[in-house]
DRENDO-1510 file (C-alpha; in Angstrom, 1 decimal, always signed):
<recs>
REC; n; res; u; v; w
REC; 1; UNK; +67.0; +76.9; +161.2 .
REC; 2; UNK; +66.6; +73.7; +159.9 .
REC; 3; UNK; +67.3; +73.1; +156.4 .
REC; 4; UNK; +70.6; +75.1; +156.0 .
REC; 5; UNK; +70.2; +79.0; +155.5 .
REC; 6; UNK; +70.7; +81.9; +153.0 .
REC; 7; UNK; +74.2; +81.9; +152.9 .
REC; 8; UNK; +74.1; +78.4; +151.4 .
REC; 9; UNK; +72.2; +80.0; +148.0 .
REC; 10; UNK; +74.4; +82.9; +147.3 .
REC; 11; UNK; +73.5; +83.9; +143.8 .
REC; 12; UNK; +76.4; +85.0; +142.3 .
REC; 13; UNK; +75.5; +85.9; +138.6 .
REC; 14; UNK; +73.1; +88.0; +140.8 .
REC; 15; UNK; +70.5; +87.6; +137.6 .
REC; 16; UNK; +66.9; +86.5; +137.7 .
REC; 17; UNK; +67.9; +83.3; +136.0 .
REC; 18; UNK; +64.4; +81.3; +136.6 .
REC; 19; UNK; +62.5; +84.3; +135.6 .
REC; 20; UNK; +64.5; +85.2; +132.2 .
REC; 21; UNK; +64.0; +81.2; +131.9 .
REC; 22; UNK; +60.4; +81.4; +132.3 .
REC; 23; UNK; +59.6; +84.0; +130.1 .
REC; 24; UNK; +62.0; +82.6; +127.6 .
REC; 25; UNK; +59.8; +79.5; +127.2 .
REC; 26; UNK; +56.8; +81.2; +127.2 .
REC; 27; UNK; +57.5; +83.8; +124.4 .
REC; 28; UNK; +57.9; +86.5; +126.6 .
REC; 29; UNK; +61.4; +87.6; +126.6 .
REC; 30; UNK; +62.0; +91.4; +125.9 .
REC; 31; UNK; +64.8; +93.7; +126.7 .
REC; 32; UNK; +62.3; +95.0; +129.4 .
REC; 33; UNK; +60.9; +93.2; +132.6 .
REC; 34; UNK; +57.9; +95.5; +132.6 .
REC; 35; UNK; +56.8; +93.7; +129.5 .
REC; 36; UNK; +58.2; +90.5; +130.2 .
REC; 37; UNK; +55.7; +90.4; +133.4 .
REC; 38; UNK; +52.7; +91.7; +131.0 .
REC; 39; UNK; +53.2; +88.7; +128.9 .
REC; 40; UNK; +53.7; +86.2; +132.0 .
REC; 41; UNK; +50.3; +87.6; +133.8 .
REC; 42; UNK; +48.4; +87.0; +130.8 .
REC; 43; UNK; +49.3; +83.0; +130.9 .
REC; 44; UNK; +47.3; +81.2; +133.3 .
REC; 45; UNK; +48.3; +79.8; +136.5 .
REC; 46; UNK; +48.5; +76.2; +135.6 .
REC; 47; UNK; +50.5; +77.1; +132.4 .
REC; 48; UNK; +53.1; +78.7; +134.3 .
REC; 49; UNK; +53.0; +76.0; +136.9 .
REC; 50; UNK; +53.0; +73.5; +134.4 .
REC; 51; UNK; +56.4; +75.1; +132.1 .
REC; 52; UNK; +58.0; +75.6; +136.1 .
REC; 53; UNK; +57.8; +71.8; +136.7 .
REC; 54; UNK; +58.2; +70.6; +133.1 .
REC; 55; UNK; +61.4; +72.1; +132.4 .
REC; 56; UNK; +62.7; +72.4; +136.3 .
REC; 57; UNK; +63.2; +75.9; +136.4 .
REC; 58; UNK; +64.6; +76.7; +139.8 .
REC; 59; UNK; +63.9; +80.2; +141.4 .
REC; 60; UNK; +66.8; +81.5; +143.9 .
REC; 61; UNK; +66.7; +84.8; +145.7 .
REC; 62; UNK; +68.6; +87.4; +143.6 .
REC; 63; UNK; +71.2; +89.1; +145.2 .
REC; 64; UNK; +70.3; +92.8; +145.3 .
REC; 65; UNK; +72.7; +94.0; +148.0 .
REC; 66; UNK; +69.6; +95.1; +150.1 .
REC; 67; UNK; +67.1; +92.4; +151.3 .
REC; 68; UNK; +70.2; +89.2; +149.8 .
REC; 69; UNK; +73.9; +90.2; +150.5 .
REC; 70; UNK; +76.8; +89.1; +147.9 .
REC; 71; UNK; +79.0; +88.9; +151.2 .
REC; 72; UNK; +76.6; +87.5; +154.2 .
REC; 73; UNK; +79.4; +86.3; +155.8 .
REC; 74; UNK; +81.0; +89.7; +156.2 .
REC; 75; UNK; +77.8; +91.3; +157.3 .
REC; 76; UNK; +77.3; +88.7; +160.0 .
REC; 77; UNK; +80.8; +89.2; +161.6 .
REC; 78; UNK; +80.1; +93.0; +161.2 .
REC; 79; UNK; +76.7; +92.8; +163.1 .
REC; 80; UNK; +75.3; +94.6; +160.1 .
REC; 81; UNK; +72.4; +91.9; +160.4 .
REC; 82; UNK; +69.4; +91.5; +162.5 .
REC; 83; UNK; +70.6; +91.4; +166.2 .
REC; 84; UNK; +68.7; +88.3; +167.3 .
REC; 85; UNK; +69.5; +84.5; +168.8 .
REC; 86; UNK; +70.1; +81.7; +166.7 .
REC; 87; UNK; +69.8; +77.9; +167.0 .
REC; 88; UNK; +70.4; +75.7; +163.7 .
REC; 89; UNK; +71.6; +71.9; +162.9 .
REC; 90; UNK; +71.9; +69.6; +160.8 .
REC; 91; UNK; +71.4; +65.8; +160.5 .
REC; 92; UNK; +73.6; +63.1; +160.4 .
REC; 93; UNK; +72.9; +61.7; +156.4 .
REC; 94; UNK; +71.7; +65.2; +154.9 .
REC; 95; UNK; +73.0; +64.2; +151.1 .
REC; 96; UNK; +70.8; +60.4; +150.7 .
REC; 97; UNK; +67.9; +61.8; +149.2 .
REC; 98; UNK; +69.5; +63.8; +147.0 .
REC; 99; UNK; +72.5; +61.8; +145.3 .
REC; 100; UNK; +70.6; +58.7; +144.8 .
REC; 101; UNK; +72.4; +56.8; +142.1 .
REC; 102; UNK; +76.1; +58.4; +142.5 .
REC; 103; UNK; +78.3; +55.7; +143.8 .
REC; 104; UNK; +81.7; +57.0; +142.9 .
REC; 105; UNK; +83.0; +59.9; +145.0 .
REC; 106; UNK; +85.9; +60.3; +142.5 .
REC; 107; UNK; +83.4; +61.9; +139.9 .
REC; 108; UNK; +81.1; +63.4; +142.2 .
REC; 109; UNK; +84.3; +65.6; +144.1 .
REC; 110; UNK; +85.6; +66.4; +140.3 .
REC; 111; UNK; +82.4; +67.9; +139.1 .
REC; 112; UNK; +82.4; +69.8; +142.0 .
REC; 113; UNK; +85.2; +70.8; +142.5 .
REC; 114; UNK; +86.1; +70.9; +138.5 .
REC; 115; UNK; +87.8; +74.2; +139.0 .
REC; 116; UNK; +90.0; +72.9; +141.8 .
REC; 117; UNK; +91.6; +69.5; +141.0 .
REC; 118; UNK; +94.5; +70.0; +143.6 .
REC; 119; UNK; +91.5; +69.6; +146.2 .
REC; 120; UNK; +90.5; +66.5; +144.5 .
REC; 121; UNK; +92.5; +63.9; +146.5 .
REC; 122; UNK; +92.7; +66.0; +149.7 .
REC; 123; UNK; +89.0; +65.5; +150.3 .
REC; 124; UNK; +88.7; +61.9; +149.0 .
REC; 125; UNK; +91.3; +61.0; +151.6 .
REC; 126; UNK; +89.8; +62.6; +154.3 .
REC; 127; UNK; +86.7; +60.1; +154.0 .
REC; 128; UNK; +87.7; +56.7; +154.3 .
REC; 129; UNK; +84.3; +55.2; +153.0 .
REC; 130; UNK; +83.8; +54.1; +149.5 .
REC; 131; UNK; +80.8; +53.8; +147.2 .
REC; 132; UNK; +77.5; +55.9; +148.4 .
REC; 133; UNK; +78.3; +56.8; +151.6 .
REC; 134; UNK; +81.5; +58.3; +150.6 .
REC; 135; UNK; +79.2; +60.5; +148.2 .
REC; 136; UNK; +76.6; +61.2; +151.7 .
REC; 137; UNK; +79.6; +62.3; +153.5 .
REC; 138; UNK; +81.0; +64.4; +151.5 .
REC; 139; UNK; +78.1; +66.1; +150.2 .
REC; 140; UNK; +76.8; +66.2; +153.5 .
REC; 141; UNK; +79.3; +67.7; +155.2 .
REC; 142; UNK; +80.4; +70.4; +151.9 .
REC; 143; UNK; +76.4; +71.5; +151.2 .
REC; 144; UNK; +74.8; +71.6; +154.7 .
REC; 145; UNK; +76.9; +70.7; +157.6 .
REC; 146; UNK; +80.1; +73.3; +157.0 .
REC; 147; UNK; +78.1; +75.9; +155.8 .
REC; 148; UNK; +76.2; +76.1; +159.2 .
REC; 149; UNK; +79.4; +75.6; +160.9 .
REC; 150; UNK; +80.5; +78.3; +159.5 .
REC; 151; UNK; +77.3; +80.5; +160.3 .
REC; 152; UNK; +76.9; +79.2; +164.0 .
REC; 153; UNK; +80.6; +79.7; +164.6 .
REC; 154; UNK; +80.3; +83.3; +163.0 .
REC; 155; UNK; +77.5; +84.0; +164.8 .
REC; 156; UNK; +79.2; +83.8; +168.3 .
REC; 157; UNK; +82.5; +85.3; +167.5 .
REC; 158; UNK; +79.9; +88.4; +166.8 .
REC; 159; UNK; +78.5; +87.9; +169.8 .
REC; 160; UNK; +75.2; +86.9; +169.1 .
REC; 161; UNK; +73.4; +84.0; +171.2 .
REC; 162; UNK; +74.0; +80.8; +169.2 .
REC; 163; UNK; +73.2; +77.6; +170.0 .
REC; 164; UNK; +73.7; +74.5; +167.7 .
REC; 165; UNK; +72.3; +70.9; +167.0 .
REC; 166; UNK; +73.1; +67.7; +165.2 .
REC; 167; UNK; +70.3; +64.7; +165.0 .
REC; 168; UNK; +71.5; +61.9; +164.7 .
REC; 169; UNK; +69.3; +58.5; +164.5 .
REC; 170; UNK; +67.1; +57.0; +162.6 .
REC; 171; UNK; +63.6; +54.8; +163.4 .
REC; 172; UNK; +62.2; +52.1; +161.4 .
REC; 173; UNK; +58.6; +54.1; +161.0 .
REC; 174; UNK; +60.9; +57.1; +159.8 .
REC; 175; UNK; +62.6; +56.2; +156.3 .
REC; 176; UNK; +62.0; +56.9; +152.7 .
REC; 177; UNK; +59.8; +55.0; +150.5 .
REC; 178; UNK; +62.3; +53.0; +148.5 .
REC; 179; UNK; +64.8; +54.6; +150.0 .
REC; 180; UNK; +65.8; +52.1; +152.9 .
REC; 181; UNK; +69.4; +53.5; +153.4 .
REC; 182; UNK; +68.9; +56.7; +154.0 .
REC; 183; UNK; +69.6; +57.1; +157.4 .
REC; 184; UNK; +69.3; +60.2; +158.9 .
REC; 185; UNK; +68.1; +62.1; +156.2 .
REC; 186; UNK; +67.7; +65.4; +155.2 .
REC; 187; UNK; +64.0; +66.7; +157.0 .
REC; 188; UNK; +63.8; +63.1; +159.1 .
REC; 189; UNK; +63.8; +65.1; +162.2 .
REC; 190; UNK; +61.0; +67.1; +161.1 .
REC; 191; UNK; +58.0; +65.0; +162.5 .
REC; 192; UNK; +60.3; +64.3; +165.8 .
REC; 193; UNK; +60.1; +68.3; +166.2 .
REC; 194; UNK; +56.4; +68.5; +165.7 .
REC; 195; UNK; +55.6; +65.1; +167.1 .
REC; 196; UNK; +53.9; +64.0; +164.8 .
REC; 197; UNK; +55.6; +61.0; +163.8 .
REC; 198; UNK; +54.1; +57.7; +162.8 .
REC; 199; UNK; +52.8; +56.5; +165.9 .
REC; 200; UNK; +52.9; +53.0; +164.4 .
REC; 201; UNK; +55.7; +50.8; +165.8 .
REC; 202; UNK; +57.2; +53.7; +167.5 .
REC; 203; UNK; +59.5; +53.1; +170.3 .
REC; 204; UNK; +59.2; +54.5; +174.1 .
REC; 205; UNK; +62.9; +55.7; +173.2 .
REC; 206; UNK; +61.6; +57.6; +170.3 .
REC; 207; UNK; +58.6; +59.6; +172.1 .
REC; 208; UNK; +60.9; +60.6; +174.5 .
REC; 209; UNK; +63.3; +61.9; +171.9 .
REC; 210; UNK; +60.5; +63.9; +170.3 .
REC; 211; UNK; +59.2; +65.2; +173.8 .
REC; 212; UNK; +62.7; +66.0; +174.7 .
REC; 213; UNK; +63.3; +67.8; +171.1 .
REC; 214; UNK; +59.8; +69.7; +171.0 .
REC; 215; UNK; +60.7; +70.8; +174.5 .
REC; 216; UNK; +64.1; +72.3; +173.7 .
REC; 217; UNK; +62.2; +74.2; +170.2 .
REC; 218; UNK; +59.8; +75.5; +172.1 .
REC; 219; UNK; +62.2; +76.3; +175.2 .
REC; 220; UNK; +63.6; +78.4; +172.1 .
REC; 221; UNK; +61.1; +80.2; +170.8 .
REC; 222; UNK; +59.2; +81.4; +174.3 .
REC; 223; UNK; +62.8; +82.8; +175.5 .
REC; 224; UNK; +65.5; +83.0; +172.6 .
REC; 225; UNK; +68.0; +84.8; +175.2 .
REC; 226; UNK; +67.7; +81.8; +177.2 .
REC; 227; UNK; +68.5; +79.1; +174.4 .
REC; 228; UNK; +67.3; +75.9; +174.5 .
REC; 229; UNK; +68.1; +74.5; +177.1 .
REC; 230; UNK; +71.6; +73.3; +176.1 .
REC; 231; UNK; +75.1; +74.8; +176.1 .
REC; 232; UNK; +76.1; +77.4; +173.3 .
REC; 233; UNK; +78.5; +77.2; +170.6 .
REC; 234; UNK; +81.3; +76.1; +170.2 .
REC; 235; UNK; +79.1; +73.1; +172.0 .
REC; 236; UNK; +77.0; +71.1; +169.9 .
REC; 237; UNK; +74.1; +69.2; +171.3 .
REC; 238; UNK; +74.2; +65.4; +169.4 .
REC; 239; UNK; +70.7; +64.7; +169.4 .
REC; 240; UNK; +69.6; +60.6; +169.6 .
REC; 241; UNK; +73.3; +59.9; +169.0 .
REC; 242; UNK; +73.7; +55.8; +170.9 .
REC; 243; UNK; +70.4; +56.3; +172.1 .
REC; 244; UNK; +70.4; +59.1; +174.1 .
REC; 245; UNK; +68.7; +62.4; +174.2 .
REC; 246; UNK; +71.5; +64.9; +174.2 .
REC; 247; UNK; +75.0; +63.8; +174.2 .
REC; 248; UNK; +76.9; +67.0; +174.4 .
REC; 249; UNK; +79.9; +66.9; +171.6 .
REC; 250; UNK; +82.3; +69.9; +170.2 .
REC; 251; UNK; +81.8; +72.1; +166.8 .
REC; 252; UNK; +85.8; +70.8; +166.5 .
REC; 253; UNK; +84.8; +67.4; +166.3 .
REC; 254; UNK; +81.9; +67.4; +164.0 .
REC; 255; UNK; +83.6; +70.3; +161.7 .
REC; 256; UNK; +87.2; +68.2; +161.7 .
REC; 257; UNK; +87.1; +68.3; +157.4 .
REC; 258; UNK; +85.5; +71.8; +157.0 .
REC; 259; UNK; +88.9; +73.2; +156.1 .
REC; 260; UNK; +88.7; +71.5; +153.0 .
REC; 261; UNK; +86.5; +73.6; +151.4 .
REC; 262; UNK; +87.0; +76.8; +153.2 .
REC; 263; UNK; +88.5; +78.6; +150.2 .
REC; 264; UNK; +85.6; +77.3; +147.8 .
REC; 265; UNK; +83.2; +78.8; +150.5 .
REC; 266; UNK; +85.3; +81.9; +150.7 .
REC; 267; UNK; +84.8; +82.0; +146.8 .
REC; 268; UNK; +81.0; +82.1; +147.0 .
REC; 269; UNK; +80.7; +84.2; +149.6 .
REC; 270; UNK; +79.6; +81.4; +152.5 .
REC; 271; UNK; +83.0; +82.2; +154.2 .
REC; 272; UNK; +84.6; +85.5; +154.9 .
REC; 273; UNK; +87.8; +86.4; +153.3 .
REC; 274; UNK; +88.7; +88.5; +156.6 .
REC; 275; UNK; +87.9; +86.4; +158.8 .
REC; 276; UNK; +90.0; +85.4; +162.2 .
REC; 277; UNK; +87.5; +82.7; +163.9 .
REC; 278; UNK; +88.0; +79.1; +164.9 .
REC; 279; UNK; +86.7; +77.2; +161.8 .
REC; 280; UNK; +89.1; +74.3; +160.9 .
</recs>
């Protein structure tokens, strides 16, 4: 897993907010969804497409206690969930692309965390940078990196086979169009997985990196049981990190601030209230 997983959407109004919000701006709203999907099907595709991206109405699974759990967190450390391997990461700048703009942490934390100012000043400490990369941090760490701390850690104190990544580096014929301070951004590693990265002023350094990362996924995939070729949780594999292919680190290490937001994760349901493991 890649780009975070379900635990990071938990729906808690558990209503179909983009589809009420679709109909609603297509005249379709009823008091029943029977009719509200007669009225949809008889729009045509590119009007539906076109009110979806005009007015960005997002569409999150809706937590129906059957195929979305309110409390994933509680099933995983129950095994109540599928009984298979895992391997997921993050990267080292996940938050660039998505805060572009937002320059002052201060704000950022206390529109977050609006409900909780005592954890206001807690979390600003605990990041020493300023400006932007305060923001990347931060974001980083509360919206992708923690959350699959929290799931990789779960998943071996259940006893499943977990294994767990970080990618960290960056190449010049990698970045985002206008975006040159990125730096390890959120999907960047994507290409290096799939080797199909620019093969334009690529370095020796980086196709061994991708051979070396395509290797492990595939490793993966033919024998889950068998990881990918690195040690299991709590180890992390630190991929590219000082320009080497896999500098073996700790889950403490990378998840020192996690604790900060362990009661907001508890909250949503990312966390379990019951829980006895090793998350900072």
């Amino acid at each position: 897993m890649q780009s975070g997983q379900a635990t990071s959407y938990v729906n808690i109004t558990n209503a179909p907010v983009g589809w009420l919000a679709l109909a609603a701006r297509l005249n379709c709203t009823t008091t029943h969804p029977e009719s509200n999907l007669t009225c949809l099907r008889n729009h045509t595709a590119m009007t539906l497409k076109d009110a979806i991206e005009r007015f960005a109405i997002p569409f999150r699974p809706v937590t129906d206690n059957v195929t979305t759990l309110r409390y994933p967190e509680d099933a995983r450390l129950a095994r109540n969930v599928a009984n298979v391997p895992i391997m997921a990461g993050t990267n080292a700048n996940e938050a660039t692309s998505f805060i572009v703009g937002q320059t002052n942490a201060t704000a950022f934390v206390g529109s977050v965390f609006y409900s909780q100012p005592e954890v206001v000043q807690p979390i600003l400490s605990a990041y020493p940078s300023t400006g932007a990369e305060q923001v990347d941090h931060i974001y980083t760490d509360f919206g992708f990196l923690c959350p699959v701390a929290i799931y990789t850690n779960d998943s071996h104190a259940a006893g499943f086979p977990t294994w767990r990544y970080f990618y960290n580096t960056t190449f010049p014929n990698i970045q985002l169009a206008g975006l040159p301070t990125a730096g390890v951004f959120h999907s960047s590693e994507i290409s290096m997985v799939f080797g199909t990265y620019p093969r334009v002023n690529s370095t020796e350094y980086q196709k061994a990196l991708s051979q070396y990362m395509q290797t492990s996924w595939a490793t993966f995939a033919k024998n889950p049981y068998g990881g990918p070729g690195w040690q299991g949780v709590p180890a992390v594999a630190s991929l590219g990190g000082g320009g080497i292919l896999n500098t073996p680190t700790s889950a403490g290490v990378l998840d020192k601030n996690c604790h900060l937001y362990r009661e907001t994760f508890e909250e949503l349901g990312i966390a379990s209230k019951n829980e006895t493991g090793t998350l900072q």
